[in-house]
C-alpha positions in Angstrom: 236.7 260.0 -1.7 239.4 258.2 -3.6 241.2 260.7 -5.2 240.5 263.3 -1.8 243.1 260.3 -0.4 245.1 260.1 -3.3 245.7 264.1 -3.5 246.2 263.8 0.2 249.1 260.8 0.0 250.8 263.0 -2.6 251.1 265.7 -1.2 252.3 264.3 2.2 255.0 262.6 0.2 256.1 266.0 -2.1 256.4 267.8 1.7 258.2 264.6 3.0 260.9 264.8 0.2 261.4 268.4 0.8 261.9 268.5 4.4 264.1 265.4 4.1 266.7 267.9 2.9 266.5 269.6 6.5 266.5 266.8 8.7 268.9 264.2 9.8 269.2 260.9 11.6 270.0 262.5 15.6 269.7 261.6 19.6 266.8 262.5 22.1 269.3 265.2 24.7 269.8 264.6 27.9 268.8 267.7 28.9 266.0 269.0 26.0 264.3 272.3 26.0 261.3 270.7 26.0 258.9 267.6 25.0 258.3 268.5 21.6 259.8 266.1 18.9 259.6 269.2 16.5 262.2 271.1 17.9 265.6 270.8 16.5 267.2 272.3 20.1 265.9 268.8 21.7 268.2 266.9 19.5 272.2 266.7 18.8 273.1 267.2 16.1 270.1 270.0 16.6 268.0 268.3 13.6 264.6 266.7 13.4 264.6 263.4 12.8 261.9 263.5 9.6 262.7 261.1 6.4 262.5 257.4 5.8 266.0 256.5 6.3 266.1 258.4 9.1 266.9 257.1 12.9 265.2 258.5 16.1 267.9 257.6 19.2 266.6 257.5 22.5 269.3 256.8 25.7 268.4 258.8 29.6 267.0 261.9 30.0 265.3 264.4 32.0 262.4 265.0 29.4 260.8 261.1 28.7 257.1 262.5 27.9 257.4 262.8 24.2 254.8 264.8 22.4 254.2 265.1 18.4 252.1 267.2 17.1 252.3 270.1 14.3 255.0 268.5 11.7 258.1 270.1 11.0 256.7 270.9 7.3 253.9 273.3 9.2 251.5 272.0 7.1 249.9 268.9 8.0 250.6 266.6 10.9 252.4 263.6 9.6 255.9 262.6 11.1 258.1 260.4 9.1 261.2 258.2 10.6 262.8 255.4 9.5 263.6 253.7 12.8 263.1 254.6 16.6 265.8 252.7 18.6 266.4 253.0 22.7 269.9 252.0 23.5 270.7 249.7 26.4 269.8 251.7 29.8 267.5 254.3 28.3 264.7 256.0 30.0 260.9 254.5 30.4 259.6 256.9 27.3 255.6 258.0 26.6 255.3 259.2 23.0 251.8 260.8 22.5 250.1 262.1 19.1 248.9 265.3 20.3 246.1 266.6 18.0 247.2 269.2 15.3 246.3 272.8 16.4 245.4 274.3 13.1 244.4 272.2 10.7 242.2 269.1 10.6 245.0 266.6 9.9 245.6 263.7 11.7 248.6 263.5 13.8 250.5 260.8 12.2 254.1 258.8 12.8 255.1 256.8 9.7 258.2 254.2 10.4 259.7 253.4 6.8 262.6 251.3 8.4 263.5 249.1 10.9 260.6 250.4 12.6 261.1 250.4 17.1 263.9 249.0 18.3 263.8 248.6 22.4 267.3 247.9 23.3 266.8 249.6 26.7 265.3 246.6 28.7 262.1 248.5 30.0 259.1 249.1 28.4 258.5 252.0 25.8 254.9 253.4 25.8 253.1 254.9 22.8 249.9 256.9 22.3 247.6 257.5 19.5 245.0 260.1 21.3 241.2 260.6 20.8 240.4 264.2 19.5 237.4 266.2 20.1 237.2 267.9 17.0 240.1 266.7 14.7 241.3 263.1 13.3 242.4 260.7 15.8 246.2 259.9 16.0 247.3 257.0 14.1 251.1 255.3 13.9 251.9 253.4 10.4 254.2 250.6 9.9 254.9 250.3 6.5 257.4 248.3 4.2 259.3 245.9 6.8 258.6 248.0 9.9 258.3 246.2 13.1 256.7 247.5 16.0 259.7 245.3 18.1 259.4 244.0 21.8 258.5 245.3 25.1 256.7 248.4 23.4 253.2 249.0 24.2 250.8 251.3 21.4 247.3 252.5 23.1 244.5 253.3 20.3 242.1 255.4 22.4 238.5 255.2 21.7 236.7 258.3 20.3 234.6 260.8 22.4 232.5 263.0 20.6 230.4 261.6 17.5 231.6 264.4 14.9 235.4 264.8 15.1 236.3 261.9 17.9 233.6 259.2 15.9 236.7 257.2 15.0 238.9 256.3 17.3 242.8 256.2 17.2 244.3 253.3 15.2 247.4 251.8 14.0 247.9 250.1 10.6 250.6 247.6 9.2 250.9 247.6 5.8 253.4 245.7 2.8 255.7 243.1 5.2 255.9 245.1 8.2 255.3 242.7 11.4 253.9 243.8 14.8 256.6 241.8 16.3 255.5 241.2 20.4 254.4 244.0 21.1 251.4 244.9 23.2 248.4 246.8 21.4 246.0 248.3 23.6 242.6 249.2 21.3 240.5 251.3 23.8 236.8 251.5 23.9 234.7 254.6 22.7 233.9 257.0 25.3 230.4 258.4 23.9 227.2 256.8 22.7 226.8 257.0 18.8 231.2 256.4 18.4 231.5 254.4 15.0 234.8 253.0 16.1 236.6 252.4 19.4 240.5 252.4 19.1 241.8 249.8 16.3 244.6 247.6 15.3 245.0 247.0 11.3 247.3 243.9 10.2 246.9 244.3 6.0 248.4 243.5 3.1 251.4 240.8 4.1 251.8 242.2 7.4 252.4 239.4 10.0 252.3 239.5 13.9 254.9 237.3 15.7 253.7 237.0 19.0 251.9 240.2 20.0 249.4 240.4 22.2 246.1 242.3 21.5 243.7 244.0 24.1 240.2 245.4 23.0 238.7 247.1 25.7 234.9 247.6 25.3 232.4 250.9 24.7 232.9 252.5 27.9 228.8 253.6 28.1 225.7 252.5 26.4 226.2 253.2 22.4 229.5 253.3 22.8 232.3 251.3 20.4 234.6 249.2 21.4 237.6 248.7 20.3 239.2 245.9 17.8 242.1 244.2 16.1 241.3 243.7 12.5 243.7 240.7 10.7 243.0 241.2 6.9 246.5 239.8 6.0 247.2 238.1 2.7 250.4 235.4 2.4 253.0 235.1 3.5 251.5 237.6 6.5 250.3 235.5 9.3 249.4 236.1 13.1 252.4 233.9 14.5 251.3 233.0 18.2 249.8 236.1 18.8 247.4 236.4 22.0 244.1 238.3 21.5 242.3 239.6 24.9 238.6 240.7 24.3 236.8 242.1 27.2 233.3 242.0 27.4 231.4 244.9 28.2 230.3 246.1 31.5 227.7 248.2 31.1 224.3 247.7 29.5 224.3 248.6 25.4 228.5 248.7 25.5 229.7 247.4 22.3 231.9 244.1 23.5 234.8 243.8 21.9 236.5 241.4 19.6 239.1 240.9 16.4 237.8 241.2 13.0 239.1 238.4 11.0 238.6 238.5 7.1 239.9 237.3 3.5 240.1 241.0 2.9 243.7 242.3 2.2 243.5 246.1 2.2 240.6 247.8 4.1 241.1 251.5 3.8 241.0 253.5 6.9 239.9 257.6 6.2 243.4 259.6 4.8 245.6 256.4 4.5 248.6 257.3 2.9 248.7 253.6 1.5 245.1 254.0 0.4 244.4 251.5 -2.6 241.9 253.0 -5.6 
């Protein structure tokens, strides 16, 4: 399983390098063609955003459902960015991990930077979706990324007990901080789910003041969703709030954070997976 991850990281990161060459730092349009991220004719200058240093800009717009699917590569689904930042008056944006269409990679949005900057005074929604028969969406944070303020991620639960068993889940890894944003770890929406939507704060990730909401299974047998802190130090919870709903109906998994001396738990296809 190891090295399945390990052959998987790599060759995310040979594709990454290569499309880097293609793709540029550029600003959502006013006017796009469409809501894909993938299309170059929704940016100026008309380039993806897809590398580590590069920055996704965001201001108004007629188009503010955002979807990402299929990578530019066109051969798995993981979207690289250094930062996302909303300049001051931008548009209320959704930005939804749409499964992959023809493989059975996770949609994925790495930020290598500065990570979500929310200069635009209204909250910015993001979604990690449930699949029926693929991976779950998943955002990463990794080196110093910070999820930012007023931003809200949704995990959704999973709802089919072969491809939607896990649910959607975003990690932190290295120093990366969820800042104060709002993380919303939805319940599963089947009996037998192994995991509702989840929240992973590893390695020296810290939180500032976020605030964490796991919703419960949404039927009997169904998971609920979590936060799970395995941070090491200097990472640290700050004044975080954690909100865990009890469940409602009769054999619902309530929910609830995961606290643990445990530094790096490894999630499926992490592309920080440790041996």
């Amino acid at each position: 399983m190891h090295s399945h991850i390990k052959r998987f990281a790599a060759a995310v990161a040979l594709m990454a390098g290569i499309c880097t060459l293609q793709a540029g730092s550029a600003t959502w349009n006013l006017s796009p063609v469409n809501n894909h991220w993938s299309k170059a004719a929704n940016w100026t200058p008309a380039t993806v955003p897809y590398g580590e240093g590069d920055v996704a800009s965001f201001g108004v717009s007629s188009i503010i459902d955002v979807v990402l699917g299929d990578a530019p590569n066109g051969t798995d689904a993981t979207n690289i960015v250094g930062d996302i930042v909303f300049s001051v008056g931008a548009s209320a944006y959704t930005f939804t991990l749409s499964p992959t269409t023809e493989s059975y990679f996770p949609t994925i949005l790495e930020f290598h930077g500065a990570g979500i900057t929310n200069n635009s005074g209204v909250a910015q929604n993001f979604i990690a979706t449930r699949s029926d028969t693929k991976n779950s969406g998943r955002f990463y944070f990794l080196n110093s990324a910070s999820a930012g303020e007023n931003v809200v991620i949704t995990n959704q639960g999973g709802n089919n007990v072969t491809g939607g068993a896990y649910g959607a889940f975003t990690q932190f890894w290295d120093y990366s901080t969820a800042g104060q944003a709002t993380f919303v770890n939805e319940g599963g929406q089947v009996s037998g789910t192994i995991y509702g939507g989840v929240t992973d704060l590893l390695d020296y990730s810290s939180a500032e003041s976020a605030t964490f909401i796991n919703e419960p299974g949404a039927i009997s047998g169904a998971a609920a969703g979590h936060t799970f802190v395995g941070t090491s130090p200097p990472g640290n919870i700050g004044t975080s709030t954690f909100i865990n709903n009890a469940a409602a109906v009769p054999g619902a998994e309530g929910a609830g954070p995961k606290l643990t001396e445990e530094s790096q738990r490894v999630q499926p296809f992490s592309p920080r997976a440790r041996p």
